[in-house]
C-alpha positions, -999 to 999 in steps of 0.1 A, spaced: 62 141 78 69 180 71 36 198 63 48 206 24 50 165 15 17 169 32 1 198 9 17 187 -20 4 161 -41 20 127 -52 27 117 -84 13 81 -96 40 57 -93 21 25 -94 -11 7 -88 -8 -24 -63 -34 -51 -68 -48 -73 -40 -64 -74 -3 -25 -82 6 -9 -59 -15 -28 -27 -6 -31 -37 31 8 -39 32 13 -6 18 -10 10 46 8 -8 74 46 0 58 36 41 56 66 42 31 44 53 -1 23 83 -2 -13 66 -13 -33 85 -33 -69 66 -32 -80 31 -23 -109 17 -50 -126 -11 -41 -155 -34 -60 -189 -25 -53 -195 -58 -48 -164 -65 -23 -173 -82 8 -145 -103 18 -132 -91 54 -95 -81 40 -110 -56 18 -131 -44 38 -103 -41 70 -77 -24 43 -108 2 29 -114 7 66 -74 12 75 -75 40 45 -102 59 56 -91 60 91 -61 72 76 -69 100 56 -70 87 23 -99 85 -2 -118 52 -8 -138 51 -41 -163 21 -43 -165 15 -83 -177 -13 -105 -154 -43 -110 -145 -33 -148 -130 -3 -137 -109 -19 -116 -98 -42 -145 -94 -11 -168 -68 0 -138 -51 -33 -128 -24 -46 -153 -42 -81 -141 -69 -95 -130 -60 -103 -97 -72 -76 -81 -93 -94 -65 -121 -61 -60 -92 -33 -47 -62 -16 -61 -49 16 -44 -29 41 -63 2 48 -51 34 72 -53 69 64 -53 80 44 -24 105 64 2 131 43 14 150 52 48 186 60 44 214 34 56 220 56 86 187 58 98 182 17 101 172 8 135 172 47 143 153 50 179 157 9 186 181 -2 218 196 -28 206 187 -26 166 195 -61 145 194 -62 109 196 -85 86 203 -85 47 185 -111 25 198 -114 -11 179 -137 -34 147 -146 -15 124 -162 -40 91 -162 -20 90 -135 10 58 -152 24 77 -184 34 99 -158 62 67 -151 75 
């Protein structure tokens, strides 16, 4: 990533909700993430690996009380994190596969629940 995205801060874009959600966006790296808050009260392992995976990583991780979390979310399944995100960068056409032997890609159109690929 050149230094300037670096330096420069991002914008909010959105606010994921979710042990799942947030941990995701920290593996993917294709969303600048502007600050992970977690419940005070969390102490279920997948919050506490994905608040861990942030602050290995750079980013802030604010421990706040569970009403400012549902003042943030746009539910309440939150479930005691939400990270803040910016826009999501997506990798040019071209650039699929870039680096990979043999690269395979497939195109998926109307997939009603992603987990089931899993």
């Amino acid at each position: 990533m050149p230094a300037s995205e670096l330096s420069a801060k991002p914008a909010l874009s959105a606010v994921l909700e979710g042990a799942l959600s947030v941990q995701a966006a920290l593996d993917a790296r294709s969303r600048p993430i502007i600050r992970v808050d977690i419940a005070r009260d969390a102490t279920r392992q997948p919050i506490i690996r994905a608040a861990d995976t942030a602050r290995r990583r750079g980013i802030p991780v604010q421990v706040v009380d569970r009403h400012e979390l549902d003042d943030r979310a746009t539910s309440r399944t939150h479930g005691g994190i939400v990270a803040l995100v910016g826009a999501r960068r997506f990798v040019p056409p071209g650039r699929l596969g870039e680096g990979i032997e043999s690269p395979f890609l497939a195109v998926l159109d109307g997939v009603e629940y992603p987990y089931g690929f899993g």
